[in-house]
Structures are given as structure tokens and as C-alpha cells.
N, C-alpha and C positions, 0 to 999 in steps of 0.2 A: 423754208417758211414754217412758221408754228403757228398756234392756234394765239400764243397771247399776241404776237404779231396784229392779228385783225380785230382793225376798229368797223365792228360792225354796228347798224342802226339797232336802235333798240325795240324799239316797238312798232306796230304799224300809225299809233299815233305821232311817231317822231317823223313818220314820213312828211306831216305837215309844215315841219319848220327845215323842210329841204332847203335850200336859196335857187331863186329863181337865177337864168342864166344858164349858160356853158358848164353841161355835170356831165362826169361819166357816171354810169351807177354799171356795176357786177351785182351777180349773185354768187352763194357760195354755198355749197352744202360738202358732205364727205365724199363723195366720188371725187370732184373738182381737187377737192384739198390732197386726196390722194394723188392726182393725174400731175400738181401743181410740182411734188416729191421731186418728178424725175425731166419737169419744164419746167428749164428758167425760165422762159421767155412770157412763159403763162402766169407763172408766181408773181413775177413784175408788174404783171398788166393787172391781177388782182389784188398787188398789193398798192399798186398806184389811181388804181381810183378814187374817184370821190369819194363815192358813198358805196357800202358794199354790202348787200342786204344777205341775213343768212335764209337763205330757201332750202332748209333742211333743219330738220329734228335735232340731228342727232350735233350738228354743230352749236345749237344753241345747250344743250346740256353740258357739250363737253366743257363749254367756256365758263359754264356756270360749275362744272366739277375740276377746273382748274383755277375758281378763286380769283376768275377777274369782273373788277373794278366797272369794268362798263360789259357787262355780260347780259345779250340781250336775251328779255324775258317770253320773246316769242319767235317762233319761226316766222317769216312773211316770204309768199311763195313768190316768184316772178307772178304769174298769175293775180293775186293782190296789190302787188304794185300798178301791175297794167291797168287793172281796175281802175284804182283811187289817182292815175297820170290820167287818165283819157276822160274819166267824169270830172275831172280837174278844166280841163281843156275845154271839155263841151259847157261847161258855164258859160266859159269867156268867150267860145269860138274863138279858132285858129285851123291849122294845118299839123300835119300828122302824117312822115314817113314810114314805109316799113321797107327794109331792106331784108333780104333772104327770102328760103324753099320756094317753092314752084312756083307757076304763073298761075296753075290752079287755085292751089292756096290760097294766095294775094288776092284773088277775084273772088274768092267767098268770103274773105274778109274786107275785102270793100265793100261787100253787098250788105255785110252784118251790120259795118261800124255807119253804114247811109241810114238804118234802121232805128241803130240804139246810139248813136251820137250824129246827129243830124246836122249839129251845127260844127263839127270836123269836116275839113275836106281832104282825101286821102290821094296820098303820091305812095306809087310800091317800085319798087326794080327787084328783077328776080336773076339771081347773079349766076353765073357758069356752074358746073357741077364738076369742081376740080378742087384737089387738096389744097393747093395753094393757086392767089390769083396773080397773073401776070399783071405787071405794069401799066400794058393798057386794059387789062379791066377793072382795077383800081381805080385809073383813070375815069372811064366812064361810070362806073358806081359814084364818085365822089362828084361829079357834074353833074348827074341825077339827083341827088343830094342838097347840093348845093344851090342849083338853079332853083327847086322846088320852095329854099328856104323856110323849112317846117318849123312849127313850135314845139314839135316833140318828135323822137326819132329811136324807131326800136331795129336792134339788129335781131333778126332770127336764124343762127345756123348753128350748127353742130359744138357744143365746149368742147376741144379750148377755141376753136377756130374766132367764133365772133368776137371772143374778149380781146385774143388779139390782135384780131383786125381793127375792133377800135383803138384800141392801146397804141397800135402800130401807125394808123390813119387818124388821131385824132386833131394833130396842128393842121391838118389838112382839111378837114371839116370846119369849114366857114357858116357854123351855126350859134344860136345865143340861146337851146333850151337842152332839156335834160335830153340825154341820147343812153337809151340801156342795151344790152346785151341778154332777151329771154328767153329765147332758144321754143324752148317746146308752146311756150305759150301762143305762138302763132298757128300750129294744130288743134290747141284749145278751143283759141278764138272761134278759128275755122269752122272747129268741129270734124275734123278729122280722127282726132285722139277725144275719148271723153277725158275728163278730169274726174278725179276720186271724188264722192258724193262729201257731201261734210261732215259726216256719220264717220269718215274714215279720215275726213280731215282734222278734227277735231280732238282727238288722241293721241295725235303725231304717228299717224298709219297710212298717210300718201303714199308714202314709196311702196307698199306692200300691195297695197291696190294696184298700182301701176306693174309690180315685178308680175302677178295673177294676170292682168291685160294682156301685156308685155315681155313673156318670159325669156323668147329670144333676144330682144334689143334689153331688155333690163338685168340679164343673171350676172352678167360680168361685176357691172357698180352693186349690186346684193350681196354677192356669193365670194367676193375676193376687195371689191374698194372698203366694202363696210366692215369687216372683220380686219383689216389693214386700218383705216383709220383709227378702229378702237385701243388696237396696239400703239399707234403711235401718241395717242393720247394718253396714255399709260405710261410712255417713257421720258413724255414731255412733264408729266406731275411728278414720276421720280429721277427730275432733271437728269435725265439721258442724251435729250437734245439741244442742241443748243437755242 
């Protein structure tokens, strides 16, 4: 997988002309794109989505310092998306699953989204804590799911896991609205994790914020993804890769 490879959304005003219906949306930033290097299975699922928004910096420069054509002009975080999906929804009222992390979690985010979108009604399943899931709890995930029949459906676990769990489980979800893959935004929501202030949002300095929070869970994708991507993006502009 390369960078001209991804058709990403451009802006966060393009999120408005999404199509309503059955969408996968991924996120993508350099860690992912590095991790994608040495998984198929992952590169597949991210390159077979719908819509694939870039939630990093550094991906929207590189595409814009390799001269492509539809090189979008902003980073948009998972976080921005969940925003502008769920005040989307709470207009019209509907339903609204989350799938993923704890059952703690899920219950502070239903007590959030009773507060700030009132006219959502929230389904969660909070799924096993195991690398890969068995058959039958697939099974039960996707019946929870499905019974519930949401209007909007976020998975939140670990990349690569949710992309492809969706990727893997998507002919199996008997649903008609957008279902994303945003992983940390569900600690956001929560409030478990804060999110970078906009002061640091605003420069393309999220991730730097987060590595100072987060220096254990974050030095790996800092200190070896991001210096890796930028080589690879280097060998891609003097066509190295294919």
C-alpha cells in the first residue's frame, strides 16, 4: 500500500456530501499506514472502504508533498467526525450503537450522549478482551447489532483490530447507516482520556500532546512509526515503491 493509493476525504466540509446508507468510514494517519506495511489483511480493510478520513498530520502533507490530485487540505480527527455523525443524527433523532472497551466506558458514554444528544437513543455491547474473537462472539456482537438496528454505528477497539473486524464482519451487519472504526474517541467521549486543547490542535500538534499524556501507550507510533513513515514517503516520491 502507498500513500497515492488513498482516496481520502478532503475536507471536513466534504463530510457533508457523504451518501446516506450502508458506509464504512476508516481513519488513517502514519502509524496505521506504517502497521498496514507488514498487514494485509489491514491494508485491505483500509483500502476497501468507503470513505477513509485522514486523522493525522502528517498524512495529509505527505499526499500534498507527493503531488496528488485529490490531496486533502485538512487533517479531520475521528473525534470531528463523531461530532459532525451524532449532531447529524440528533436533528433527525434516531439510534446509535457503540460497539468496543469496557462496560464502564459505554455507561459514561450513555450518560453523556442522554445529556448532549437527547434525541439519540443509545445500544453498547462491550465485547470479550481477547486478540481475536471466536465465532460465537461474533455471533453475539452482530445480533446485538443488528436486533438494535441503529442509525449510526461506531466500533471502538484497538487498530488494526476494529477496521478489521468491520472489513471482516461487514456483509454480516444488516444495517442501512454509516458504521466507523474510532478507536480512541470513545475515551474521549467518555472522558477517560482528555483530547489535545485546540491550541494544540490547531498547528497539527495532537499527537505531541498525546505522546507528553501518554508516553508509554504512545512512544512506539512517535519514536519508530513516524520516522518510518517519513522514509517511506521519501521513497515513494523517488519512485522506490511501487
Amino acid at each position: 500500500m502507498n500513500i497515492r493509493q488513498l482516496n481520502m476525504v478532503k475536507s471536513k466540509e466534504a463530510l457533508e456530501l457523504l451518501p446516506e446508507g450502508k458506509l464504512l468510514i476508516d481513519t488513517i494517519n502514519a502509524h496505521s499506514f506504517v502497521t498496514a506495511q507488514k498487514d494485509e489483511t489491514f491494508a485491505e480493510a483500509l483500502l476497501d472502504a468507503d470513505v477513509l478520513i485522514p486523522d493525522g498530520i502528517s498524512v495529509v502533507k505527505a499526499a500534498k508533498f507527493l503531488g496528488m490530485n485529490n490531496a486533502p487540505s485538512e487533517k479531520i480527527a475521528g473525534a470531528d467526525l463523531f461530532e459532525f455523525e451524532m449532531e447529524k443524527l440528533n436533528l433527525r433523532g434516531g439510534k446509535c450503537f457503540f460497539m468496543g472497551s469496557s462496560e464502564g466506558v459505554l455507561r459514561m458514554i450513555r450518560e453523556r450522549v442522554a445529556k448532549e444528544y437527547p434525541s439519540i437513543e443509545v445500544g453498547t455491547y462491550s465485547p470479550p478482551y481477547k486478540p481475536v474473537f471466536s465465532e460465537e462472539d461474533n455471533r453475539l456482537i452482530l445480533s446485538a447489532i443488528n436486533s438494535f438496528d441503529p442509525d449510526l454505528l461506531w466500533i471502538g477497539m484497538t487498530a488494526p483490530k476494529q477496521e478489521k473486524w468491520l472489513h471482516d464482519n461487514w456483509s454480516r451487519l444488516n444495517i442501512h447507516c454509516h458504521a466507523g472504526a474510532i478507536g480512541a474517541v470513545f475515551d474521549f467521549f467518555a472522558g477517560t482520556v482528555q483530547r489535545a486543547p485546540l491550541k494544540w490542535q490547531k498547528p497539527g500538534l495532537e499527537w505531541l500532546y498525546r505522546f507528553i499524556k501518554e508516553p508509554r501507550r504512545m512512544w512506539r507510533r512517535n519514536l519508530i512509526s513516524n520516522p518510518l513513515f517519513v522514509w517511506l514517503v521519501f521513497k515513494e516520491k523517488l519512485g522506490l515503491r511501487r
